[in-house]
C-alpha positions in Angstrom: 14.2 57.8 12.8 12.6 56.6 9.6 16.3 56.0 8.2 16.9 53.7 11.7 13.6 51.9 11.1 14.7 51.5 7.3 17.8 50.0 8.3 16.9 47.6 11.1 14.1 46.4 8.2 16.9 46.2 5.9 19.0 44.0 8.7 16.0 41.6 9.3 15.1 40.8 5.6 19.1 40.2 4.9 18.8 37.6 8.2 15.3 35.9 6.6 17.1 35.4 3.6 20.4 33.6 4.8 18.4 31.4 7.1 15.9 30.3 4.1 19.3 30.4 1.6 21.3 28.1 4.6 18.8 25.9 6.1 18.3 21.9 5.6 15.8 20.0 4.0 14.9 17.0 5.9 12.1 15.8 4.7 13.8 13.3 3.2 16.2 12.4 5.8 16.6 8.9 6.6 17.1 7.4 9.8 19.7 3.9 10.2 18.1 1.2 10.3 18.9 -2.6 10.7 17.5 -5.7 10.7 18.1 -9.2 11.0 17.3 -12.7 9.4 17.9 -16.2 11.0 21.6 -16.0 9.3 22.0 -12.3 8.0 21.9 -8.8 8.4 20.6 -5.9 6.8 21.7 -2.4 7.6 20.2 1.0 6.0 22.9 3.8 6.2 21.9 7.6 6.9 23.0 7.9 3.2 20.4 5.5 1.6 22.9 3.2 1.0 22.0 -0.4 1.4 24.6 -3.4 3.3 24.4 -6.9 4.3 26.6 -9.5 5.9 26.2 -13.4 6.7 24.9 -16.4 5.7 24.5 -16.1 2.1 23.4 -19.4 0.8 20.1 -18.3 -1.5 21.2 -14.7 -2.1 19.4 -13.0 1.0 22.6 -10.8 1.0 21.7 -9.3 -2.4 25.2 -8.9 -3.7 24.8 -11.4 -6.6 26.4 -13.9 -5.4 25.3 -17.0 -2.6 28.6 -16.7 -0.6 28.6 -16.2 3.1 30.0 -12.6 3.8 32.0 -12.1 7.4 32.0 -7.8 7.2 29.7 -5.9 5.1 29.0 -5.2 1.6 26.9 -2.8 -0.6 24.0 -3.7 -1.9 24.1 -2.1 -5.5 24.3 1.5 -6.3 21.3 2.9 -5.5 21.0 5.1 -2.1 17.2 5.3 -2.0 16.3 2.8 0.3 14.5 4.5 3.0 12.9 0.6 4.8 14.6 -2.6 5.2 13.3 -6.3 7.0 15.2 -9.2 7.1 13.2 -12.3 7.1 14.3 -15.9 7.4 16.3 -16.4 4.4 15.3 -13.9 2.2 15.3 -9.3 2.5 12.6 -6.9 1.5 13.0 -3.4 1.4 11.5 0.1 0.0 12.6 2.8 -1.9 12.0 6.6 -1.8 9.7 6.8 -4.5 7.5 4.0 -2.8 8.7 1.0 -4.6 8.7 -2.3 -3.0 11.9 -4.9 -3.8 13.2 -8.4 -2.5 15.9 -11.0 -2.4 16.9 -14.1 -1.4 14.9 -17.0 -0.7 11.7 -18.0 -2.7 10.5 -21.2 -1.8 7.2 -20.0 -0.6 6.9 -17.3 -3.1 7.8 -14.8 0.1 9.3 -12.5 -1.9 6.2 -11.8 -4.0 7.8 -11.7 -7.8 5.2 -14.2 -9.3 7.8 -16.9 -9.4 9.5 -19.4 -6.5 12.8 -19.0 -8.1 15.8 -17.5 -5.6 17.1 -14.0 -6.5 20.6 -12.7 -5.4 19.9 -9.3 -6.0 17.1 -6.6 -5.2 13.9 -7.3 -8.2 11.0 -5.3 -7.8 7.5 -6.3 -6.9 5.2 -5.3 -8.9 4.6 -1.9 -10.2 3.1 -0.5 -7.2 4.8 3.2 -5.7 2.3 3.4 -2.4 4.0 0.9 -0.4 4.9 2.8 3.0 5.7 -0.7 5.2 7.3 -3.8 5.5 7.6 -6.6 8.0 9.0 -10.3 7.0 8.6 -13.3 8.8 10.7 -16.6 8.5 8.4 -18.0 5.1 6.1 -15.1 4.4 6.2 -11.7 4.0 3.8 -8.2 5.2 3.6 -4.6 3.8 1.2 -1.8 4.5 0.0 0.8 1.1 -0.4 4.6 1.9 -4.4 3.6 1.3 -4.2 1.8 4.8 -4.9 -1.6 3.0 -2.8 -4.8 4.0 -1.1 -7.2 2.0 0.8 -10.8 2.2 2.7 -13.3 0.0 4.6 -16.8 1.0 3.7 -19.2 3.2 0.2 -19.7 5.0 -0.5 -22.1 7.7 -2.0 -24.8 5.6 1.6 -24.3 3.5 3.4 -25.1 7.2 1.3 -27.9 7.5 1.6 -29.6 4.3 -2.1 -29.3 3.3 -1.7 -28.0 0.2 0.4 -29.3 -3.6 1.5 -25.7 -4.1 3.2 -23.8 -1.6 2.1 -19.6 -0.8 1.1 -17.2 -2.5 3.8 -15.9 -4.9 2.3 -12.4 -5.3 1.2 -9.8 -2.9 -2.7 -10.7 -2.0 -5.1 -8.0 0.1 -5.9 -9.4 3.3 -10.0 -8.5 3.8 -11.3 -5.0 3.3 -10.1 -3.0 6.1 -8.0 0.3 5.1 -7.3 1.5 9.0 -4.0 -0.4 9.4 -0.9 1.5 10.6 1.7 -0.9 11.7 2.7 -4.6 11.2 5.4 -6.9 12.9 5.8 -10.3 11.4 7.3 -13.3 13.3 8.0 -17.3 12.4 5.0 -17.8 10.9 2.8 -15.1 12.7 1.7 -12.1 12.0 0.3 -8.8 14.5 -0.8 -5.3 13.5 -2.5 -2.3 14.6 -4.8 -0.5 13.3 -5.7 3.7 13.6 -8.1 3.2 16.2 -5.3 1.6 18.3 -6.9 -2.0 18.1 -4.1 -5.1 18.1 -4.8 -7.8 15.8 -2.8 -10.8 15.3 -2.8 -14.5 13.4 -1.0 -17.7 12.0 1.7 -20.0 14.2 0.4 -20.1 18.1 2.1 -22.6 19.5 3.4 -20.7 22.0 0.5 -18.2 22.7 2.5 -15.8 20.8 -1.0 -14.3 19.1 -1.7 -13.5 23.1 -5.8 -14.7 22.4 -5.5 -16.6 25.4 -5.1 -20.1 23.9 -2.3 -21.8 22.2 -4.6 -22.4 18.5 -3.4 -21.1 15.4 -5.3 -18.1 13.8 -6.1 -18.5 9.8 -7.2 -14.5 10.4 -6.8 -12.0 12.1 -8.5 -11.9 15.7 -8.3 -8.8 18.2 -6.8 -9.2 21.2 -8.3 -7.7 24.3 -9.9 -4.2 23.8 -6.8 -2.5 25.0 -5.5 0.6 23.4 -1.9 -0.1 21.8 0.7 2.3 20.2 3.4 -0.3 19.2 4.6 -4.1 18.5 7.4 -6.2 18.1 7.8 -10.2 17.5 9.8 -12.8 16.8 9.8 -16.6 16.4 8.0 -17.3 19.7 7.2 -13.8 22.0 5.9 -10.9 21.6 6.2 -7.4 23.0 3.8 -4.6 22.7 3.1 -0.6 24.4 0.1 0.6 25.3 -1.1 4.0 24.8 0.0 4.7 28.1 3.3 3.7 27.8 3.7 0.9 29.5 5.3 -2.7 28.6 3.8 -5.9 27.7 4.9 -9.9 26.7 3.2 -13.0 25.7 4.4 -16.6 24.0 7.3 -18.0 24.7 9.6 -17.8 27.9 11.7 -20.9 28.6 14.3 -18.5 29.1 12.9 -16.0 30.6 12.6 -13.5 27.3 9.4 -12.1 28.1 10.8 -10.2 31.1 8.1 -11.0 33.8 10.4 -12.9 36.0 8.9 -16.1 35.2 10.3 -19.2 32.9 6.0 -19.8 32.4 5.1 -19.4 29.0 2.0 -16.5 28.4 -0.6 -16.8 26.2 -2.1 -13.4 27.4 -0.3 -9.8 27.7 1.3 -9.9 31.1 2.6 -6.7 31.8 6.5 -6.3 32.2 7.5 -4.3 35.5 6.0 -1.1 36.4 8.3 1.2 34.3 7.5 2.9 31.1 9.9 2.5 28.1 9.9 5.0 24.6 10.6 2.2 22.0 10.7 -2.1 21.5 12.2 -4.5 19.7 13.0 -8.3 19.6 15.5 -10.1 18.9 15.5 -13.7 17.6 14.2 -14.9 21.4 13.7 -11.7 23.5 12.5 -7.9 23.8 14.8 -5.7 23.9 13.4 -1.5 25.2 15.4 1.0 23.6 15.6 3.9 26.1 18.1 6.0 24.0 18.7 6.2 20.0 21.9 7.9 20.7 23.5 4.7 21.9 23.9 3.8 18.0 25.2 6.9 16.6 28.2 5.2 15.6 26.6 3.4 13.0 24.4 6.2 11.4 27.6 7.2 9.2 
């Protein structure tokens, strides 16, 4: 008997040992990703490996060159890019080891390297490693540190309006005090986040009621809007799309074409909510929402 139990014993701790000798570490796994400008497109392969394609004209592409590119090309080397976003004409993206990097355009100082000179190739910003997020907009540029503190660079509103000599901020500024932000989604020239507690915030270009504060008045800060409960965001030049904790679907701004989904051509400068289903996952495109009811659709491109 004690020779059956030895054996069985022996059996299990030979199994133990091939599972922990066989099995995968993902904690670094990296999911495709891809994301586009006005003119380009950026696209983060399973591998870490880093492409682009399109309108090339101030080095957005990051290949070292400003010619336009019809089918993609590496970016570099380096397959440690784990976060990509596309902004007008210019590409910001992260790094494993928490690094922050950009391209392209630099009008504006959007891409946060101290200077307004275009780059054609991937410089970092700063020396910061805690950078966990990224969202770009058409002129400026958002990004989120592990501390929960929020930062911006480029183009304000007085820059849009021509109130000021010099043009945005050239080097990544903290916006207030908070640390309790968790997501951010960058548009034209406005901004939205969320914070821990679930709150929605959002600021800059309104004309369309994109902000969703009810009026059509550009926000110099952020402002919350409603007292809903929300779990994610998404917006572009003139809309945007949110989900509420309870998994339903909401648009405001823009909608001469119907991209907000309500069945309407009326413009919204409040969340109206968008039928009565409940979807897993939003984006936008460069003028409407776009639910993603199933990843698996784009397995072809996560080689």
């Amino acid at each position: 008997m004690k020779k059956k139990y030895r054996s069985f014993v022996f059996l299990i701790s030979l199994f133990i040992l091939f599972v922990t000798l066989t099995r995968v570490d993902t904690s670094w796994a990296i999911i495709p990703k891809i994301s586009g400008g006005l003119f380009h497109t950026i696209f983060l392969r399973s591998d870490g490996t880093l492409w682009a394609w399109g309108y090339n004209a101030h080095g957005q592409l990051g290949d070292r060159t400003k010619k336009d590119k019809t089918s993609p090309v590496q970016i570099g080397k380096d397959n440690q890019w784990v976060s990509i976003a596309a902004g007008g004409f210019h590409t910001v993206a992260l790094k494993s080891d928490g690094t922050l990097w950009a391209w392209g355009a630099n009008f504006f100082g959007q891409l946060g390297d101290g200077t307004r000179r275009d780059k054609t190739f991937p410089v970092q910003i700063g020396k910061d490693n805690q950078w966990v997020s990224i969202a770009a907009g058409s002129f400026h540029t958002i990004a989120l540190k592990s501390d929960g503190t929020l930062w911006a660079w480029g183009a304000s509103l007085d820059d849009r309006k021509g109130r000021k000599k010099r043009f945005g901020k050239t080097s990544p500024v903290q916006m207030g005090k908070d640390n309790n932000w968790v997501s951010i989604t960058a548009g034209g020239g406005n901004t939205l986040a969320l914070k821990s507690d679930g709150t929605l915030w959002a600021w800059g270009n309104n004309r369309h009621g994109q902000l969703g504060d009810g009026t059509k008045v550009a926000k110099p800060s952020p402002v919350q809007i409603n007292m809903e409960k929300w779990i994610s965001i998404a917006t572009s030049g003139g809309h945007t799309v949110a989900l509420k904790t309870d998994g339903t679907l909401w648009a405001w701004g823009a909608n001469a074409i119907g991209q907000l989904g309500d069945g309407t051509t009326v413009a919204k400068t409040s969340p109206v909510q968008i039928n009565k289903g409940k979807r897993a996952s939003i984006a936008t495109s460069g003028s409407h929402p776009v639910p993603l009811k199933s990843v698996k659709k784009l397995g072809g491109l996560a080689s």
